[in-house]
N, C-alpha and C positions, 0 to 999 in steps of 0.2 A: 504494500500500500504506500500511494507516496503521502508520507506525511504533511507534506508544504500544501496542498491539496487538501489535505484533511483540516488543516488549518486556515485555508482561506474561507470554505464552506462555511464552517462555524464562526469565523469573525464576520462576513457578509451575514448571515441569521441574526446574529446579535448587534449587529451597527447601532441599532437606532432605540434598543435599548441599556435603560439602567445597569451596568453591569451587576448590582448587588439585588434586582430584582430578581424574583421566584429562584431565588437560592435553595437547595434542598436542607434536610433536617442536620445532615452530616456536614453540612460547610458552615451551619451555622455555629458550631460549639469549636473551642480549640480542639483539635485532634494532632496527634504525635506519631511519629514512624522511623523508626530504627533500624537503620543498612548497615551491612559492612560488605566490604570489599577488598580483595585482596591485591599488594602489592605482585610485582612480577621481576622473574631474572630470563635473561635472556641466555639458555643451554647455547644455542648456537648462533652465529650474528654474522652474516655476510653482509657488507658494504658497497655500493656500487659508486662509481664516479660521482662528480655534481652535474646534475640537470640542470639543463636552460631555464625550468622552473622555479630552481634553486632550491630544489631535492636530491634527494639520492634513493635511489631503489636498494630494497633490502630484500633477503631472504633467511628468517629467522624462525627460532624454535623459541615461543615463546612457554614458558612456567608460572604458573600462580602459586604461590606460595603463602604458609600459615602467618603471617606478616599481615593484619588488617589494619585497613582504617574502616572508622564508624561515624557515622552520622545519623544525627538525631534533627528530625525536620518534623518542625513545631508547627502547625497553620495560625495567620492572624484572621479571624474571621471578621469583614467587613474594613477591611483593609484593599488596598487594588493590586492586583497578582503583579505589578513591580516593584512592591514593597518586597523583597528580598532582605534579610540581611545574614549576617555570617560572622560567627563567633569559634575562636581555637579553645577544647578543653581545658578543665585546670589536669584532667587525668591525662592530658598529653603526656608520651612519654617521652619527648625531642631534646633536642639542648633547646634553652630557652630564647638563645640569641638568634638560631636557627628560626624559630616559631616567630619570631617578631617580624621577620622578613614576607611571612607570608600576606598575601593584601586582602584586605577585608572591605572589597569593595566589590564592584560591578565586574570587576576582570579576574573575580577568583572562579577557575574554575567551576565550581557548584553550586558559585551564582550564575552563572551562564546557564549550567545545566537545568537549573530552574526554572530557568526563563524560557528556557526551549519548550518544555515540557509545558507550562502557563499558555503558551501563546496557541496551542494545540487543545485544552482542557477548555471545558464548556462551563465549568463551575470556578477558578481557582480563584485564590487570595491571596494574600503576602504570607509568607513564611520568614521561622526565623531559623539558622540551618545551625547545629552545633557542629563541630567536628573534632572527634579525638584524632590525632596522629601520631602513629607509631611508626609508618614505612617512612625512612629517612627523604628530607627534603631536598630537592637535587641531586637526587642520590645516584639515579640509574634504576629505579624501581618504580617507576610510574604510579609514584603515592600521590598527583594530582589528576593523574587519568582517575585513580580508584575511587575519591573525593567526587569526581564527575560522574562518574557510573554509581557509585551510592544515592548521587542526588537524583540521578533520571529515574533509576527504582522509587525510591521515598517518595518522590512527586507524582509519579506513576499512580502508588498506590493512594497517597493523601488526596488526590484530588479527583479520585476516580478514573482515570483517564483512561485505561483499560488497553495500554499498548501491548503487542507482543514484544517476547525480546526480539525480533529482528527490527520491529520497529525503531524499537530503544537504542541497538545498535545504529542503527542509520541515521537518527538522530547525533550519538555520541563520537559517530567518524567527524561529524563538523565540529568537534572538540580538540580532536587528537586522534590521530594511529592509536595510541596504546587504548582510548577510553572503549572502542568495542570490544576490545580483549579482556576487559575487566568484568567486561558484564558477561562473556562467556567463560572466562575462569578456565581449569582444566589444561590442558596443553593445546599448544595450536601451531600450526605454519603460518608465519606471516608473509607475503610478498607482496609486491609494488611498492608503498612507502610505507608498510607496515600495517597497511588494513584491511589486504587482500586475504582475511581468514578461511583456515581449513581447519578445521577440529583434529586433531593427531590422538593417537588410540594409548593412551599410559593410564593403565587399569592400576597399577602399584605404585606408592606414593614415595618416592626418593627422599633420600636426608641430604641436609644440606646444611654448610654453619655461615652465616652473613655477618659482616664484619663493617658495619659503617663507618662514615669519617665523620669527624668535629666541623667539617664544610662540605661546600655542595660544588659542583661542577655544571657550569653551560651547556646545555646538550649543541646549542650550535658553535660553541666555542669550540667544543672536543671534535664535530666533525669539518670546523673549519681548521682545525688542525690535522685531523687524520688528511683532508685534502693536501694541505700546504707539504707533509711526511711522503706524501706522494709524487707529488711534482719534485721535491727534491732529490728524491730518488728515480725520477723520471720514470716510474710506473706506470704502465699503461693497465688500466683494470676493467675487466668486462662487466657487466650488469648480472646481478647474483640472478640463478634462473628456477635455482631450486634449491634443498637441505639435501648435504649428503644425505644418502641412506641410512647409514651406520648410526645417525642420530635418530631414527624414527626406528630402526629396526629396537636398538635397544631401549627404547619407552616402551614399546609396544611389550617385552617381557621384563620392566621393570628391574633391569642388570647395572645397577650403580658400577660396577669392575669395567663390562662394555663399552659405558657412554663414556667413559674418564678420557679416552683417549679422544673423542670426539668433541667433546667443549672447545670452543671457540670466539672469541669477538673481536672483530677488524678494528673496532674502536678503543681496544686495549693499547696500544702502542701512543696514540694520542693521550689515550687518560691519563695513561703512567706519563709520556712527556709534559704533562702539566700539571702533574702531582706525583713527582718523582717517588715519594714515597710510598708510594703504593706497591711499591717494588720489593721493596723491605719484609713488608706482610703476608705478600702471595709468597715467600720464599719461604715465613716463618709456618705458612698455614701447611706450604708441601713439607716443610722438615719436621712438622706436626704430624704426618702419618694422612693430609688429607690425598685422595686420590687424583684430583685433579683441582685445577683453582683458575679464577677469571675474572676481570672487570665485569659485572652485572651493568651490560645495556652501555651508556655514556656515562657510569659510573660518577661518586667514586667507591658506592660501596662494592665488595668484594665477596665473591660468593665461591667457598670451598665444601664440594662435592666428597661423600663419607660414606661407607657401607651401611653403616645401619646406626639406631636411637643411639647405642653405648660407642660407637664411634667417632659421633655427634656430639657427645658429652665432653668424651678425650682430649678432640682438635678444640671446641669451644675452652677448654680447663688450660687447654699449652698456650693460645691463644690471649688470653685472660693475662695468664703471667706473664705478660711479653706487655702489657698495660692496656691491650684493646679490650673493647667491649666487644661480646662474639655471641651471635643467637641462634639456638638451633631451631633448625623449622623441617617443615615437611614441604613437598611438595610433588605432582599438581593436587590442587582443592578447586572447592567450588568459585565461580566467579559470585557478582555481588548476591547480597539476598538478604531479605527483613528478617529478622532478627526479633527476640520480645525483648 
């Protein structure tokens, strides 16, 4: 269904009236609805040239991982569905200098989301959006795609709107590559710029220990450095066309040994060049016993790949004394979904 459509329909019926008239019994009282959503790493990450568009096509294996954010989206009833606004938890669990950075205006991701979802909804009002955050900010882990895929869900449901998720996703691609992937969770190929999804088959949930930084990293910063790493090297690179095999082959029977050797991200070499020390820690997390180790996405968190729960514990314990913070998680999970 095209949404854009769906949305002209209903503003042309309602033109000419009160928008706060014949409201139903459920928009008139506050109502509340609670998402979460989970961050993502990238198992495998090919890189294409820059486009004339000033994109770069990707061919990636993307991962949801047990890393959420949550949001809590309050209705203001009798308020006008632009009344938006957007509040960070005190149960954040970020550095705090990190959290202050985020904008708490019209251009935060999940107020966008909201507003997409309002301009579609035949009933809606203002909200007020909470957000805990716990997937590192700038991190490499699409903790503002997940932010936007919790608010299309929560809006979704608080205002009746009654989209499917493909809707939601077509909505959430005019947000970000990563925000469809949020809302379908699970494992996926990504190609074109990251939002050409294909569901990938990983029935078994992999361990994994995530190593955040005290800063955040540009994602266009790091791929206009992977570019500039390029040219000086005089590389010529082709347009990523597909995932190897051997990265789908081993999801599909859940072989953490397998996939170790296939982990990948083209945008490692730029991450580390502009956060040299990154270097340090993927060295410490392999002499930790972990299997394999990577820049997650444009980084700059860090994502070392573990056989199982008690191996997960180990690398996260060696990691720890070395002064990092180290989290273990599972991964793939569910993409977003309410929550009581």
């Amino acid at each position: 269904m095209d949404t854009s459509k769906k949305a002209e329909s209903r503003r042309a019926a309602t033109t000419a009236l009160d928008p706060f008239a014949g409201e139903p019994a459920w928009a008139q009282a506050p109502r509340r609805v609670k998402v979460r959503a989970p961050g993502k790493i990238n198992a495998f990450f090919r890189v294409g040239p820059l486009r004339e568009d000033g994109y770069h096509g990707v061919a990636s294996t993307y991962l949801a991982v047990s890393l959420y954010e949550e949001l809590a989206v309050t209705s203001k009833p009798g308020t006008p569905a632009t009344d938006i606004t957007v509040s960070i938890s005190p149960e954040s669990t970020l550095d705090a200098d990190l959290l202050a950075g985020i904008p708490l205006d019209a251009s935060n991701l999940a107020v966008r989301a909201a507003l997409l979802i309002a301009e579609i909804s035949e009933n809606p009002t203002g909200a007020h959006i909470e957000i805990t955050k716990r997937v590192p900010i700038a991190g490499g882990m699409g903790g503002g795609s997940a932010d936007a895929a919790a608010a299309l869900v929560a809006c979704d449901a608080l205002w009746h709107t009654g989209l499917s998720r493909e809707e939601l996703s077509q909505l959430g691609s005019e947000l970000g590559a990563d925000v469809p992937f949020a809302l379908l969770g699970g494992a996926a190929v990504g190609l074109g710029v990251g939002d050409q999804l294909t569901a990938a088959l990983a029935p078994t949930p992999l361990h994994w220990v995530l190593v955040p930084a005290d800063f955040g990293l540009s994602t266009p910063r790091v791929y206009g450095t992977l570019d500039q790493l390029r040219a000086d090297a005089g590389a010529e690179v082709p347009e990523p066309g597909q995932i190897d095999p051997g990265v789908l082959a081993a999801l599909r029977v859940g072989d953490a040994q397998a996939l170790a050797p296939w982990l990948h991200n083209d945008l490692q070499a730029a991450a580390v060049s502009l956060a040299p020390s990154l270097a340090e820690v993927l060295r410490q997390g392999e002499d930790a016993g972990a299997l394999a180790s990577l820049v997650s996405g444009s980084g700059p968190t860090l994502a070392f790949l573990v056989a199982d729960a008690d191996h997960a514990q180990a690398v996260a314990a060696a990691l720890a004394g070395h002064g990092h913070e180290a989290w273990a998680v599972t991964g793939p999970v569910h993409g977003a979904a309410i929550i009581p």
